[in-house]
MIRO-52723 format. One line per 8 residues: number of its first residue (from 1); their letters; for each residue x, y, z of N, C-alpha, C. Coordinates in Angstrom, 2 decimals, padded with zeros to 5 digits. Each point is the difference from the previous one (the first is absolute). Layout:
N
NUM = A = X/Y/Z/X/Y/Z/X/Y/Z  ...
REM end
This chain:
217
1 = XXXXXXXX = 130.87/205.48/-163.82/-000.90/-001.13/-000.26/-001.28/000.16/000.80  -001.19/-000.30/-001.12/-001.39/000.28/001.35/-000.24/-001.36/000.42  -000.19/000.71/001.82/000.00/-001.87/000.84/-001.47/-000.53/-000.57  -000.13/-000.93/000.20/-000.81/-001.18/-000.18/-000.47/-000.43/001.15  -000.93/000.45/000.77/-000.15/-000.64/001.47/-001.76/-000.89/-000.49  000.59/-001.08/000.28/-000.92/-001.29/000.09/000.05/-000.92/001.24  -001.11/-000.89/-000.13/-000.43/-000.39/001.60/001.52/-000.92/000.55  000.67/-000.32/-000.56/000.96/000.11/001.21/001.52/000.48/-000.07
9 = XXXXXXXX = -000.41/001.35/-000.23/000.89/000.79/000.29/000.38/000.43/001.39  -000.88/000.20/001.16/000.00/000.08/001.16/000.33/-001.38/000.41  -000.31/-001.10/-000.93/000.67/-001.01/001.05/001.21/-000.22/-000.18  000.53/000.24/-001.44/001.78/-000.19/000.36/000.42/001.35/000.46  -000.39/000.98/000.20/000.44/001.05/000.96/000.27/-000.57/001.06  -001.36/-000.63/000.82/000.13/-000.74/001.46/001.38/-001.14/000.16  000.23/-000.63/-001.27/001.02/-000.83/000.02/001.53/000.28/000.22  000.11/001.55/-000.67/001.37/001.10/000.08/000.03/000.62/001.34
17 = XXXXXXXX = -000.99/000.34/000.20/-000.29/000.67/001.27/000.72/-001.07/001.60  -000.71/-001.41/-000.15/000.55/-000.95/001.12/001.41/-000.56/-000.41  000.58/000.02/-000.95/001.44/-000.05/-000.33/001.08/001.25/000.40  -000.55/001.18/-000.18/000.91/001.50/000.40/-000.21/-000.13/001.67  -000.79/-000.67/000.61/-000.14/-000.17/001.50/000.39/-000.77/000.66  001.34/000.17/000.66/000.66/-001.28/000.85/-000.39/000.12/001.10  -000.88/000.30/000.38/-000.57/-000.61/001.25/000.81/-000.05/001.53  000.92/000.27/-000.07/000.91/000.36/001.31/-000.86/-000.06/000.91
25 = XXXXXXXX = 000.63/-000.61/001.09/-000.75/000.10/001.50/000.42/001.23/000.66  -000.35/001.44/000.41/000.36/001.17/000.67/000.51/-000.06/001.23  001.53/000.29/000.21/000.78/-000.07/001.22/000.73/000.87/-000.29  000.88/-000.36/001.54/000.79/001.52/000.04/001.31/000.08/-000.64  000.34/001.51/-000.51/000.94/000.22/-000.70/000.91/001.05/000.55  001.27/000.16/-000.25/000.70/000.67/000.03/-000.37/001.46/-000.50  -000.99/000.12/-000.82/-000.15/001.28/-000.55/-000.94/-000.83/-001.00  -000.46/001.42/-000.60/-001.46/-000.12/-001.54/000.59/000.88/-000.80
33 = XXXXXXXX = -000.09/-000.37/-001.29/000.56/000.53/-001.51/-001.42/000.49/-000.68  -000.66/000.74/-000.11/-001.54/000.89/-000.52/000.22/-000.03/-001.03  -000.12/-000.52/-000.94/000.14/000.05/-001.93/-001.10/001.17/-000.18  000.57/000.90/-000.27/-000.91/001.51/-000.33/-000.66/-000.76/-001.94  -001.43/000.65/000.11/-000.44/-000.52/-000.97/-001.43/001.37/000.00  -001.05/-000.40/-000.64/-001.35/000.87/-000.40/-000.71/-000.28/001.39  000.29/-000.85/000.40/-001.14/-000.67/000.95/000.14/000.63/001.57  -000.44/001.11/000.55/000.06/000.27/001.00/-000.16/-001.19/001.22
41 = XXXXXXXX = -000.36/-000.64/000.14/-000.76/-001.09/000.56/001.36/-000.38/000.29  000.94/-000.54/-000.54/000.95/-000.64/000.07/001.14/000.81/001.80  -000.19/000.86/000.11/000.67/001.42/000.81/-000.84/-000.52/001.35  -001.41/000.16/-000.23/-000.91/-000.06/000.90/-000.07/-001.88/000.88  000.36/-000.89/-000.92/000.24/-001.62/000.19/001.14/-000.22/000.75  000.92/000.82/-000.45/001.82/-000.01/000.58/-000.38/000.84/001.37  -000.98/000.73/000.64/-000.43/000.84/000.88/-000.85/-000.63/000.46  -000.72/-001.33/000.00/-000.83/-000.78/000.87/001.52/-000.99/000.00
49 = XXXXXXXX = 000.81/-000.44/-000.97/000.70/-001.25/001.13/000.90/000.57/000.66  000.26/001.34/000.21/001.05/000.87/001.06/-000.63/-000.38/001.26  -001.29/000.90/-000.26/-000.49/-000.02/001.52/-000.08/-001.47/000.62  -000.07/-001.21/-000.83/-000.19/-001.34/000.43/001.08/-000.83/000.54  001.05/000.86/-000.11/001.46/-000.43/000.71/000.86/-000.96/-000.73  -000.63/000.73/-001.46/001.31/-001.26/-001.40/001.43/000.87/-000.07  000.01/001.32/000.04/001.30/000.74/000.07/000.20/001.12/000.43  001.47/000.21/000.38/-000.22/001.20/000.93/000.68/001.18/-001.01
57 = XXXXXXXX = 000.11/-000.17/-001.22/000.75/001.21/-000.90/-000.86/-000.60/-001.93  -000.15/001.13/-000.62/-000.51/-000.53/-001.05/000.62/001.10/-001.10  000.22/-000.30/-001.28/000.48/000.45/-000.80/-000.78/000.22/-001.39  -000.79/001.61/-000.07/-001.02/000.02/-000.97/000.97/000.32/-001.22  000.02/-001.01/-001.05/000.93/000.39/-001.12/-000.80/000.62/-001.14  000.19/000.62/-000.91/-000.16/000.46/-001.74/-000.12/001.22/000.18  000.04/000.23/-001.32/000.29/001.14/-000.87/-001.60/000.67/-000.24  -000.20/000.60/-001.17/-001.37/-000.07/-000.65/000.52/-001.19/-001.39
65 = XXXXXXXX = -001.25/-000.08/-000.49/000.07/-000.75/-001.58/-001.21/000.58/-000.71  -000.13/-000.42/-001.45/-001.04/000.45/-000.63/-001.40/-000.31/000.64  -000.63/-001.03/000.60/-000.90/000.41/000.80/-000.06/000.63/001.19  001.11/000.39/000.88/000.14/000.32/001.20/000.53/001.64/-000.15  000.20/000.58/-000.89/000.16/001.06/000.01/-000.58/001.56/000.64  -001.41/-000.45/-000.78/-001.41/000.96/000.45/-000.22/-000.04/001.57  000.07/-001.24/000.09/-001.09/-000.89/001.13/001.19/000.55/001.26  001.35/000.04/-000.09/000.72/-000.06/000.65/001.31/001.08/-000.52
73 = XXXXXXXX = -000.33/001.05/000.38/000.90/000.95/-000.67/001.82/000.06/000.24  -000.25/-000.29/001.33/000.86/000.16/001.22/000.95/-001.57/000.05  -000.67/-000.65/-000.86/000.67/-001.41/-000.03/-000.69/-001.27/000.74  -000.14/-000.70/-000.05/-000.53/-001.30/000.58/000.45/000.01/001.50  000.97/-000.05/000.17/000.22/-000.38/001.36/000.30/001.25/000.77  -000.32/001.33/-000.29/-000.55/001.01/000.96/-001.18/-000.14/000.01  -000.59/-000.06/-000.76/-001.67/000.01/-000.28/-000.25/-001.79/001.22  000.51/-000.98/-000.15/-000.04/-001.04/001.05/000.28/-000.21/001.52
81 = XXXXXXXX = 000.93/001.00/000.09/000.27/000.42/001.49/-001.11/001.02/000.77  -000.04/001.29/-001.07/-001.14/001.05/000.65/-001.01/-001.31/000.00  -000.87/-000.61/-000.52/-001.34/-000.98/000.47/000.61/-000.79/000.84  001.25/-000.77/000.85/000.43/-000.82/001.36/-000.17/000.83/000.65  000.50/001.27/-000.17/-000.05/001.50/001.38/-001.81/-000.12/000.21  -000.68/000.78/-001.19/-001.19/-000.16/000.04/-000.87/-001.11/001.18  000.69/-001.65/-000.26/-000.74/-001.05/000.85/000.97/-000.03/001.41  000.96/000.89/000.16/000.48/-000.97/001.17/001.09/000.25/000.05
89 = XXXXXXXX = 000.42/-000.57/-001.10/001.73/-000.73/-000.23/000.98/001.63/000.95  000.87/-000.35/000.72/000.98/000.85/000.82/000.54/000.46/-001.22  000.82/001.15/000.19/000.77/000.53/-001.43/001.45/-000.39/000.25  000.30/-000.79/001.53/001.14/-000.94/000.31/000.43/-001.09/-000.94  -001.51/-000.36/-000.03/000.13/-001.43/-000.89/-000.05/-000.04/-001.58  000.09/000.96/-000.48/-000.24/000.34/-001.40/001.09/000.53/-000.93  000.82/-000.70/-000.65/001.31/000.55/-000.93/-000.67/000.28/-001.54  000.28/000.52/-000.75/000.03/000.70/-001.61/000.34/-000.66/-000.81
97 = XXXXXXXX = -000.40/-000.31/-000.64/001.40/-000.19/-001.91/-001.01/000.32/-000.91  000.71/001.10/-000.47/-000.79/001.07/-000.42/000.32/-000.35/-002.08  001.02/-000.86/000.15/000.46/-000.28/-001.56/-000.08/-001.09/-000.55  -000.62/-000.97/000.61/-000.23/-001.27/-001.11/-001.26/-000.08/-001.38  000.51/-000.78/-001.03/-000.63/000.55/-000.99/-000.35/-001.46/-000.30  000.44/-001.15/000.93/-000.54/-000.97/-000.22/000.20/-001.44/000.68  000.04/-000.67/-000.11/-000.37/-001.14/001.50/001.30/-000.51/000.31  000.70/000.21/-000.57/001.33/-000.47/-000.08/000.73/001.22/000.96
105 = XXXXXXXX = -000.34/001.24/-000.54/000.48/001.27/000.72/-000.36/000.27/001.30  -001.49/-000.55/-000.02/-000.47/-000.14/001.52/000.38/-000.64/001.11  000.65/-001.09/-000.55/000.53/-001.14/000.71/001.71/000.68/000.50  000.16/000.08/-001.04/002.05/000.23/-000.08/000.38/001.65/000.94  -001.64/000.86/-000.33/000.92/001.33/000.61/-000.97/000.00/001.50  -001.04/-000.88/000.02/-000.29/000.28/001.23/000.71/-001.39/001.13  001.04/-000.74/-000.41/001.13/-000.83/000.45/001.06/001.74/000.73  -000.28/000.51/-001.10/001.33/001.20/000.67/-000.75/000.48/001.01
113 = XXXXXXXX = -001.44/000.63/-000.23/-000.04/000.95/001.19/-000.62/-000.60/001.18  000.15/-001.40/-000.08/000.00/-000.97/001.31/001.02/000.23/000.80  001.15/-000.13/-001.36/001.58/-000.20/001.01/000.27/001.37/000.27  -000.51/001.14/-000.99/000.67/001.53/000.66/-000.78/000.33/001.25  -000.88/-000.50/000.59/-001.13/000.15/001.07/001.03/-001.00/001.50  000.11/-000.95/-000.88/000.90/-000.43/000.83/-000.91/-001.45/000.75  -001.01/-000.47/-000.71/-001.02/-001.14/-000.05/000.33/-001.11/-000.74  000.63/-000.84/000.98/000.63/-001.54/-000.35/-001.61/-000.77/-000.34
121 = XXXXXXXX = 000.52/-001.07/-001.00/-001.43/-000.44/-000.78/000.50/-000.89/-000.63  -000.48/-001.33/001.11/-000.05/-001.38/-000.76/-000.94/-000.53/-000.61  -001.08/000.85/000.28/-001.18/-000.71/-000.35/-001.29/001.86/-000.50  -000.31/-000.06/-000.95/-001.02/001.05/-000.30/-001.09/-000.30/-000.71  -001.22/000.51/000.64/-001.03/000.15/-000.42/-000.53/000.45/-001.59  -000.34/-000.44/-000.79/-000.27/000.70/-001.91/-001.27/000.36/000.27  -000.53/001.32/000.00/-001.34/000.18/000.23/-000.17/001.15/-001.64  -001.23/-000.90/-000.77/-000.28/-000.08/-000.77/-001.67/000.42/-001.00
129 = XXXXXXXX = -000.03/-000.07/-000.95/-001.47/-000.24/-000.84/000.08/-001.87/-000.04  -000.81/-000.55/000.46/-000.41/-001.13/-000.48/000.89/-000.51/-001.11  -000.33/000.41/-000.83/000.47/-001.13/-001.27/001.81/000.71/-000.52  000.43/000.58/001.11/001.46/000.43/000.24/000.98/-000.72/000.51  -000.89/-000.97/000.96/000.68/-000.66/001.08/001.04/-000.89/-000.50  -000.16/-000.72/-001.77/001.19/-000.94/-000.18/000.92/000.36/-000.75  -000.14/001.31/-000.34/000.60/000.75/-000.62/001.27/000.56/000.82  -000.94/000.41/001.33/000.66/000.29/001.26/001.47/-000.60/000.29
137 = XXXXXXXX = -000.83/-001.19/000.20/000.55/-001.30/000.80/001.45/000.05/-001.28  -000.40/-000.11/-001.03/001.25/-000.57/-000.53/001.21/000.55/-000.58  -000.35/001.50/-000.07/000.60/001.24/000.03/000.86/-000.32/001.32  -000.38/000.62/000.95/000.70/-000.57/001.32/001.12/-000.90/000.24  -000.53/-000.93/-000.43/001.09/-001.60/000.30/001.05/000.55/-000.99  -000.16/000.53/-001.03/001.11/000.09/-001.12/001.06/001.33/000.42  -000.85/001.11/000.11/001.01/001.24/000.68/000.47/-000.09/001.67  -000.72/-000.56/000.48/000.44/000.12/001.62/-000.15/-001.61/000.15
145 = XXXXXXXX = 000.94/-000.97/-000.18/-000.46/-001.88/000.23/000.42/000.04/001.44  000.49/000.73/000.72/000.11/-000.24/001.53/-000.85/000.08/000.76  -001.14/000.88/-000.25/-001.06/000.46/000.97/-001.04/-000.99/-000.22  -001.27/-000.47/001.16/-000.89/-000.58/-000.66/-001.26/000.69/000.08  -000.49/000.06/-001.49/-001.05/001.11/-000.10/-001.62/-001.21/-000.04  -000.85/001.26/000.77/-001.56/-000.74/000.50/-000.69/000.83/-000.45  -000.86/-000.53/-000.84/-000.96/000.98/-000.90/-000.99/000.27/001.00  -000.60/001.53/-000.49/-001.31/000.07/000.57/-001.31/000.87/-001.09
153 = XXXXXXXX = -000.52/-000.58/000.38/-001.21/001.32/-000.96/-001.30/-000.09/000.64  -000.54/000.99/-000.26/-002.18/-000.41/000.18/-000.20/-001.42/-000.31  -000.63/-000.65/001.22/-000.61/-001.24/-000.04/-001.33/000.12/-000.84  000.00/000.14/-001.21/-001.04/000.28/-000.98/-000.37/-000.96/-000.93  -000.83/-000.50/-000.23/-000.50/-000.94/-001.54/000.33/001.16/-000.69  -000.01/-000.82/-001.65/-000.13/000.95/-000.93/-001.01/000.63/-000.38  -001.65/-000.50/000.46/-000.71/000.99/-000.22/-000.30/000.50/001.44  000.56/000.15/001.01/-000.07/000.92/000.69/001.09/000.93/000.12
161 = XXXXXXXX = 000.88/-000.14/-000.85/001.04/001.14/000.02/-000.92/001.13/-001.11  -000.61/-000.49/-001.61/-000.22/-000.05/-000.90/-001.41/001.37/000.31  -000.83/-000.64/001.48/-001.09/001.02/000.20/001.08/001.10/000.79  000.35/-000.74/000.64/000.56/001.30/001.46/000.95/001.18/-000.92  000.39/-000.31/-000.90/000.84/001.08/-000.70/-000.31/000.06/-001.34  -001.52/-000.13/-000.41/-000.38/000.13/-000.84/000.44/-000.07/-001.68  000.59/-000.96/000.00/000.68/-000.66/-001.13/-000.54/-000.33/-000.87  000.67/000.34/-001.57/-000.87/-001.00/-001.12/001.18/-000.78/-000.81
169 = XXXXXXXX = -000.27/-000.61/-000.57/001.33/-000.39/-001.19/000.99/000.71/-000.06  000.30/000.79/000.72/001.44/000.62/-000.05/000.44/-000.79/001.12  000.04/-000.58/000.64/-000.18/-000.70/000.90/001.20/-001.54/-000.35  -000.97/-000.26/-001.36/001.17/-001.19/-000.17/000.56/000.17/-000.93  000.58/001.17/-000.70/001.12/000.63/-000.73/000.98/-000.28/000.80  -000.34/000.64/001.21/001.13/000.35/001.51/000.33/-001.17/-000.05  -000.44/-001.26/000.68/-000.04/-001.50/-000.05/000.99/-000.48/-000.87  -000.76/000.30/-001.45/000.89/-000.71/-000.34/001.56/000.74/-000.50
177 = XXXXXXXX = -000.15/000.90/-000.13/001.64/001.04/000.18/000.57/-000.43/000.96  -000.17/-000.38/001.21/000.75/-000.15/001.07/000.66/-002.01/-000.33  -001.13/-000.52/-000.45/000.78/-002.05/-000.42/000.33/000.64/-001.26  -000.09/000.18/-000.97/001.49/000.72/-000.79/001.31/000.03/000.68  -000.35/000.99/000.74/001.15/000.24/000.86/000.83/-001.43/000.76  -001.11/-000.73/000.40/000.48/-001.06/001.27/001.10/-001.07/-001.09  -000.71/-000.20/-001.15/000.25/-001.29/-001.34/001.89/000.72/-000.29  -000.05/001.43/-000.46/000.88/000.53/-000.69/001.71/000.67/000.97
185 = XXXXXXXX = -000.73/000.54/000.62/000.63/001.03/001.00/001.33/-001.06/000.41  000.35/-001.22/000.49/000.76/-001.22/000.33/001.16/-000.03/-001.69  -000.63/-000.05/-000.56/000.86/000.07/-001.54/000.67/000.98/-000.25  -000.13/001.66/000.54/000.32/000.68/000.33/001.13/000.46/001.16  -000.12/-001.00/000.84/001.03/000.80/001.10/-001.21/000.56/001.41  -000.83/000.33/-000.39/-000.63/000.41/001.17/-000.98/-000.42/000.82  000.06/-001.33/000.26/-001.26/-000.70/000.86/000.60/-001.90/-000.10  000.11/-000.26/000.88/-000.13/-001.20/-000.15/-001.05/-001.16/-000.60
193 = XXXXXXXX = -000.02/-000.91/-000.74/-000.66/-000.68/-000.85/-001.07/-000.87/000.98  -000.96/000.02/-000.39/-001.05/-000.32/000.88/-000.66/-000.98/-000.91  -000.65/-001.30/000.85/-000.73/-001.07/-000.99/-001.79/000.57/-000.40  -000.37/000.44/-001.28/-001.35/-000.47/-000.15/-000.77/-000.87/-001.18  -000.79/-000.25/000.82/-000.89/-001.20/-000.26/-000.38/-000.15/-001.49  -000.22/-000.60/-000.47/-000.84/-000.14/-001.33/-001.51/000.15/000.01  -000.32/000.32/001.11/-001.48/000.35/-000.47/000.20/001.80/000.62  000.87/000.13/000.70/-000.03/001.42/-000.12/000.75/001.34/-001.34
201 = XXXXXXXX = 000.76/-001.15/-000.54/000.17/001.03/-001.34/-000.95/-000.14/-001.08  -000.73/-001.34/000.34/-000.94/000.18/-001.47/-001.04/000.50/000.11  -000.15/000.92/001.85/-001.13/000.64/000.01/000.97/001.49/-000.20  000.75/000.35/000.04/000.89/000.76/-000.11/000.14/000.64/-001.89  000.00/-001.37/-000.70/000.03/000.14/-001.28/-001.18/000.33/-000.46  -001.18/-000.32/000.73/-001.74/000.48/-000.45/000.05/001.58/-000.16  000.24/-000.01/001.62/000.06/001.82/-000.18/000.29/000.59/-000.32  001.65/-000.21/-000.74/000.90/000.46/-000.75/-001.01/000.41/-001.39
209 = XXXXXXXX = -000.42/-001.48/-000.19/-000.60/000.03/-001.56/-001.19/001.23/000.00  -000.43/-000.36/001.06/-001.33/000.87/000.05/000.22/001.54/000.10  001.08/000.56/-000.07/000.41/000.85/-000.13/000.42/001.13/001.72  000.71/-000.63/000.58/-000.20/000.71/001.34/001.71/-000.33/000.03  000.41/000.93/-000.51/001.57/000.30/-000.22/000.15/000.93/000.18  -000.32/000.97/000.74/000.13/001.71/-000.18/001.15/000.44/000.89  000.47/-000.74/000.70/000.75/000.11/001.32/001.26/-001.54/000.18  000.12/-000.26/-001.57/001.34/-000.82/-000.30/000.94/000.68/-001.27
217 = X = 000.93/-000.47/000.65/001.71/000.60/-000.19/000.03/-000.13/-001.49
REM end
């Protein structure tokens, strides 16, 4: 479908955008869960709240995927650890999961190589892309409901994420692929059911219409 971007298309973007963001207050955790994704940034964010004294062990999870393939030959979360070594990060504090293929997998196999490490974890850090975070969050509560998970991502607006990583309308494909996910994923088995708003699906349903589906199920 060809998108349709009209004048407020960026504003119900902005509207998806402050809904995928729970806003968590940043404290300390038992450990950080790195959702391997395209976004280098994300490696380098989980490597400013190390040094800031949020955790003392972190767990870079994924695989490659169809965008992460090229970009990341070696897999997401080798390619996420070499950039923590790069800033800092000890290679003490840094575990692998070299096989998740998706947020659910991230969550469930980097639960194992917490416990094969031998890193008790009541509480972990979700360090994320922005508009991941409730996706995060609710993935989490459903595969691991014991632990309590604290989102984190770039303290970014959407158009300052939008310049800094030079984004165009692919932008809220991602967006909205991911509240697809948040609405459906619960009906499924894999995420717990989360409330949204009525003015966030009918900005949800704009974009849809307008054709920015490229990145739903």
């Amino acid at each position: 479908m060809q998108k349709n971007v009209i004048d407020h298309t960026w504003t119900d973007a902005e509207i998806i955008w402050c809904y995928h963001r729970l806003n968590h207050r940043p404290k300390k955790c038992d450990a950080a869960i790195v959702l391997g994704c395209h976004d280098l940034s994300v490696a380098a964010y989980a490597a400013e709240l190390f040094h800031r004294g949020l955790f003392p062990v972190m767990v870079f999870s994924g695989a490659n995927s169809r965008e992460t393939f090229e970009m990341f030959p070696r897999g997401e979360g080798v390619h996420y650890r070499e950039r923590a070594l790069e800033l800092g990060v000890p290679e003490a504090a840094i575990l692998v999961e070299p096989k998740a293929a998706n947020t659910g997998e991230n969550i469930m196999l980097s639960r194992e190589i917490l416990c094969g490490a031998g890193v008790p974890a009541a509480s972990v850090m979700l360090v994320s892309m922005p508009y991941m975070e409730r996706r995060a969050y609710a993935t989490t509560r459903k595969v691991w409901p014991e632990v309590e998970p604290v989102c984190a991502s770039v303290p970014l607006s959407l158009v300052e994420y939008r310049k800094d990583r030079d984004h165009g309308t692919e932008l809220i494909d991602m967006m909205i692929g991911d509240l697809q996910r948040v609405i459906e994923y619960p009906g499924q088995g894999y995420a717990i059911s989360q409330y949204v708003p009525p003015f966030v699906l009918a900005a949800y349903e704009r974009l849809v219409a307008a054709g920015f589906s490229s990145r739903m199920l």
